[in-house]
N, C-alpha and C positions, 0 to 999 in steps of 0.2 A: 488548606484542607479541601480533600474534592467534595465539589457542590453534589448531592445525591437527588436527582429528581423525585417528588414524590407523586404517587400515585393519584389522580383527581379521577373523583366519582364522575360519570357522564365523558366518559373523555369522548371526540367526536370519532366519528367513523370516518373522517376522512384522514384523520393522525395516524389511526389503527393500519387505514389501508394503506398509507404512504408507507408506514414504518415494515409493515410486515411485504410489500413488494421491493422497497430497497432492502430488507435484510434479505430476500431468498436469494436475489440477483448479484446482491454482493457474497454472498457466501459461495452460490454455486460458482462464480467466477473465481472468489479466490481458492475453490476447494481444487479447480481444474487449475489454475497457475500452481499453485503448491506442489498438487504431483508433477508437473512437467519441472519446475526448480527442481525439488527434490529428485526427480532421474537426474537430469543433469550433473549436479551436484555428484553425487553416487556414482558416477560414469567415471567421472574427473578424475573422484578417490578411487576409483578403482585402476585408473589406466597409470596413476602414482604407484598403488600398488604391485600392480604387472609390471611395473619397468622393473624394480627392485626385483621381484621373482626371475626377471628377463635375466638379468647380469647374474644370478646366483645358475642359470642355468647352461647359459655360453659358459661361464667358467667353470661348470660342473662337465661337458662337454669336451670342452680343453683338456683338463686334465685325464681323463677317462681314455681319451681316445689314444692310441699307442701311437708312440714318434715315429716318423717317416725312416723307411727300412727294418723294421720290425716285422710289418705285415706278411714276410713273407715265410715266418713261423706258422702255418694253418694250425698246429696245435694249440697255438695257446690264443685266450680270448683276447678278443678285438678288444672289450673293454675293462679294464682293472678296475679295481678300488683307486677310488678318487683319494688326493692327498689332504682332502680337508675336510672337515666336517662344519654344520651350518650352524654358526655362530649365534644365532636366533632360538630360542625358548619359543616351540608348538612350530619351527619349520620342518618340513623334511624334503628328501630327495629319493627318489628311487627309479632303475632301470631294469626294463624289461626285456629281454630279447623276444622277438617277435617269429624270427624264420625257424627256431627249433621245433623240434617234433615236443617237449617237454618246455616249457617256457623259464629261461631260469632270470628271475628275478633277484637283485640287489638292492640294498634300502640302508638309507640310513640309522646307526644306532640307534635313535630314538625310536626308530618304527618295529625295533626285534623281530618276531618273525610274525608279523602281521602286514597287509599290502595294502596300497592304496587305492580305492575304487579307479581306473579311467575311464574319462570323458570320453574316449572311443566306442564305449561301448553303451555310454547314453545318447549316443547320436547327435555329438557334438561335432560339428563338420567345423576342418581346419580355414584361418581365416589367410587372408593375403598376406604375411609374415610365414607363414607355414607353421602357426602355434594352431594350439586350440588353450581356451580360456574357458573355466565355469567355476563350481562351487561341487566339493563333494561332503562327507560326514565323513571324518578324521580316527584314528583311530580310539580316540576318547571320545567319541559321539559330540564333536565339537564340529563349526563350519569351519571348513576350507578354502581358500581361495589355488586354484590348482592354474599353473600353467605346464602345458604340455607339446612335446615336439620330436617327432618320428625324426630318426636321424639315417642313412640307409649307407653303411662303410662299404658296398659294393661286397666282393667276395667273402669281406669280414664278418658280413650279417647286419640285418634290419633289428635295430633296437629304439624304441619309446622311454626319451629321458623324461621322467616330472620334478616337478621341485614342486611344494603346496605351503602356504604360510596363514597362519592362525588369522580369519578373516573379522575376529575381534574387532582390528582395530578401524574397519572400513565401518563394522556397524555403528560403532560409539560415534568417529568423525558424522556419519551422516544423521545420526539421532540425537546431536548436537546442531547437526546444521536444523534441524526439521524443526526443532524446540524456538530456535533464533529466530527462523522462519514465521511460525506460528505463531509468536508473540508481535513478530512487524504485522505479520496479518490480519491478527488483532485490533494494534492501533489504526489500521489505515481503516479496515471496518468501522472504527469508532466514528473517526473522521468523514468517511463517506454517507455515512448515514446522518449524523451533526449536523454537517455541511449541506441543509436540505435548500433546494431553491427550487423555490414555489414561482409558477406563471400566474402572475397576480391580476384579476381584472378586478376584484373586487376588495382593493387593499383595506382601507379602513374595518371593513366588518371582519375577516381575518383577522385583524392584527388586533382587534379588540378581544376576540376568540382565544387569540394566542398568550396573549397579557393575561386572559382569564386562567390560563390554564397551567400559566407556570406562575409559581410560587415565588422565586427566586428575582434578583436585580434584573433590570433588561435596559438594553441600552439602547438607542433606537435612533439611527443617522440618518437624515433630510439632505437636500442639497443647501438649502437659501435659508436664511436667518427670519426671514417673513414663513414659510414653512414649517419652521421650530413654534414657532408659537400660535400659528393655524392649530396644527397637528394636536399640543398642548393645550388646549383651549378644548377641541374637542373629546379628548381623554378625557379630561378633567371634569367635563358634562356625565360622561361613560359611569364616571365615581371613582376613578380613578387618581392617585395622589402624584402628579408629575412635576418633575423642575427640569429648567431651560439652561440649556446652554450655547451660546453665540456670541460673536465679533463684538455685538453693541452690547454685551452685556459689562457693566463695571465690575474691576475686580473683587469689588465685597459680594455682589451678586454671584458672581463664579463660583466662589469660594463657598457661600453660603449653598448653592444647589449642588454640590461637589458631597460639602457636609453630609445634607440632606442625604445624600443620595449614598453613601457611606454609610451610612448610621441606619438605614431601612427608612427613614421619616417619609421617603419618598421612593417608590420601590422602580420607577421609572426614570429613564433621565434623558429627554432629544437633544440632542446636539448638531452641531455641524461639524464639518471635517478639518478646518480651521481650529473652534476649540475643541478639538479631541484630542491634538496633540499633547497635551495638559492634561488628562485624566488617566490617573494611578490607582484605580479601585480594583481589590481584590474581589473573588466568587460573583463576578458577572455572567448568570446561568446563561443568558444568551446577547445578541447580536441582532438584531433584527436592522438592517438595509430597506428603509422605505423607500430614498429615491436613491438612484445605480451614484457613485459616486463620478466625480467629473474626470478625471483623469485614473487608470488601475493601480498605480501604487496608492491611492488613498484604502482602495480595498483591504490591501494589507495591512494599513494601519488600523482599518474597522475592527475586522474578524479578531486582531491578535489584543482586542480590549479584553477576550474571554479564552478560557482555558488555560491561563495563567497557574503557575508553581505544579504541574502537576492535575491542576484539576479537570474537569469535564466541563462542557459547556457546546451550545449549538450558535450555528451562523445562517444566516437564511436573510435570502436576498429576494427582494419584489420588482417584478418589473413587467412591463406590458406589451402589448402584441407589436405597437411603435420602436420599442429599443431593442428588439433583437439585435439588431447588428452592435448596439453597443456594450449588450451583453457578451455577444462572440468576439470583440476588440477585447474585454478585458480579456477573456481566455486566451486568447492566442499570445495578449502579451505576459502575462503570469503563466503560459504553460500548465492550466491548469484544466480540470475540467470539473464542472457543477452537474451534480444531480437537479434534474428537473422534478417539480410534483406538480399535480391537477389539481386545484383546487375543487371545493362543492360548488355546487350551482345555484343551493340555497340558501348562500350567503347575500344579502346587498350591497349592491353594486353603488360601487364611491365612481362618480366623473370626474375626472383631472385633468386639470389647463392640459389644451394639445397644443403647438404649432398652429395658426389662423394664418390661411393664407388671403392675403392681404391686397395680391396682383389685382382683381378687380376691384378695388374701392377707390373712392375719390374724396380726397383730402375738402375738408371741408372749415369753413373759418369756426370758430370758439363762437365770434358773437358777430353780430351785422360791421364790416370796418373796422376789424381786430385783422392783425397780421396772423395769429399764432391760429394755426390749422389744428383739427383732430381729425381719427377717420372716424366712418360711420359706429360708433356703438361705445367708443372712448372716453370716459373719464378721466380727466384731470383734478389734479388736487393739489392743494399749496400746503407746502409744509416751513416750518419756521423751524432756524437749526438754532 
């Protein structure tokens, strides 16, 4: 069943303004891809449909035009009634002579004695085939799709063959594609807006923010098993009801924050990526990435913990002004690409272990005439396994 977000009084102003600049940006971009598909699209169908008119017209051409040795009856006309008639429901055919002083036109049965608009005289200029192509209003006040082409038999006279077919079926083909369209466009909107990733300096008060504000499961990946239970410990302080997941943890423990975490007992759950592989829980409203995972296929196994069977759910990744590049190594290698957001400024700021570089310090003994070194600032501790 899809998870339905609910509405939280106070929501922040920095959700409102993420949400409402990624939806104008995603819409006005998919509003201008749509129409450029959908021309496209339309072109295609239509150049399918010109071929089809094309060969009912050569053949109407053929037959019309009098066999060689004929022509030199000046009395009779250069072109006859064509031996066949167009097998198509809403096509027609008709020729015009052009050089007479009275124009005498010819049409197909279905058109009786009524004519078909030409494109000549909307200022349809012929293309490099020597057609001209457009759309007129048919003799039942229907669209037309019209192909047309001046034929010029020399002494015999200049005559404008058309042939025009019920443009029906170009509309439905492309307001079928556009409907298909629409609906992709849809979900990738959903996704791109989901899929929100935040440049985090100040992760902890965010994400305490964000727990606050979603109702629903959240599931929350760390890198390190000592990180799961930092993280947890300080949630838990928040008022927060959290269970752990990790490598050391036994499997009655797993199983038990697994439960929990199933059942609502526990409406959060950290993990690491290791045991993540293991968790089968349905309506996980989101995904929250505290630290980048180590390698980018773990990513994929993160995000796809949520929006399972159909439902809805959001993915959102934290990271800091240090991991850019590690951020752009997943993308490049998922071929993917993240929405960025700005967080507020009136959040507090969480400091997180960096890289210490270490080139100038000088190793120094544990105690007076101990071999075992530490550097300046280093704690050691004995642990018993």
């Amino acid at each position: 069943m899809a998870h339905e977000p609910r509405k939280q009084k106070g929501t922040s102003s920095l959700a409102t303004r993420l949400f409402m600049s990624a939806a104008a940006w995603v819409v006005v971009i998919l509003i201008l891809t749509g129409f450029a598909l959908s021309s496209v699209y339309r072109q295609a169908v239509e150049r399918s449909f010109d071929r089809r008119l094309n060969l009912y017209l050569r053949t109407l051409i053929a037959e019309v035009v009098p066999p060689p040795g004929d022509g030199d009856d000046k009395t009779s006309q250069a072109l006859g009634e064509p031996l066949f008639e167009l097998p198509l429901s809403g096509w027609y055919w008709q020729i015009t002579r052009l050089d007479s002083r009275k124009p005498d036109v010819r049409s197909s049965r279905s058109l009786w004695d009524r004519k078909l608009p030409k494109l000549e005289d909307q200022g349809v200029e012929l293309n490099a085939a020597g057609l001209r192509l457009g759309y007129v209003v048919g003799p039942e006040d229907q669209q037309l799709r019209v192909v047309e082409r001046p034929v010029d038999l020399g002494s015999d006279g200049r005559y404008n063959v058309t042939v025009a077919g019920d443009a029906t079926e170009i509309f439905e083909e492309t307001r079928t594609f556009d409907y298909y369209l629409s609906g992709t466009f849809v979900a990738l909107t959903m996704g791109l807006l989901l899929t929100t990733l935040f440049q985090v300096r100040f992760g902890l008060a965010l994400l305490k923010r964000m727990l606050t504000e979603e109702s629903g499961r959240t599931l929350i990946f760390v890198r390190t098993k000592r990180a799961t239970e930092r993280l947890a410990e300080k949630l838990n302080r928040h008022g927060l009801n959290v269970s752990v997941l990790h490598g050391d943890r036994s499997q009655s423990q797993r199983n038990s924050a697994l439960t929990a975490f199933q059942h609502g007992k526990s409406r959060v759950l950290v993990a690491t990526d290791v045991a993540s592989r293991g968790i089968h829980v349905d309506d996980i409203a989101q995904v929250i990435n505290y630290d980048l995972p180590a390698i980018p296929e773990d990513f994929i196994h993160r995000v796809g913990r949520t929006g399972r069977a159909g439902a809805t759910g959001s993915a959102i990744t934290f990271y800091s002004g240090v991991e850019r590049s590690d951020l752009a190594r997943i993308e490049r290698t998922l071929q993917l690409k993240m929405r960025r957001g700005q967080v507020e400024s009136d959040l507090v700021r969480e400091e997180r272990a960096m890289p210490v570089d270490v080139s100038g310090m000088r190793p120094e003994p544990v105690k007076p005439g101990s071999r075992m070194v530490r550097l300046p600032g280093e704690v050691l501790q004995r642990y018993s396994v």
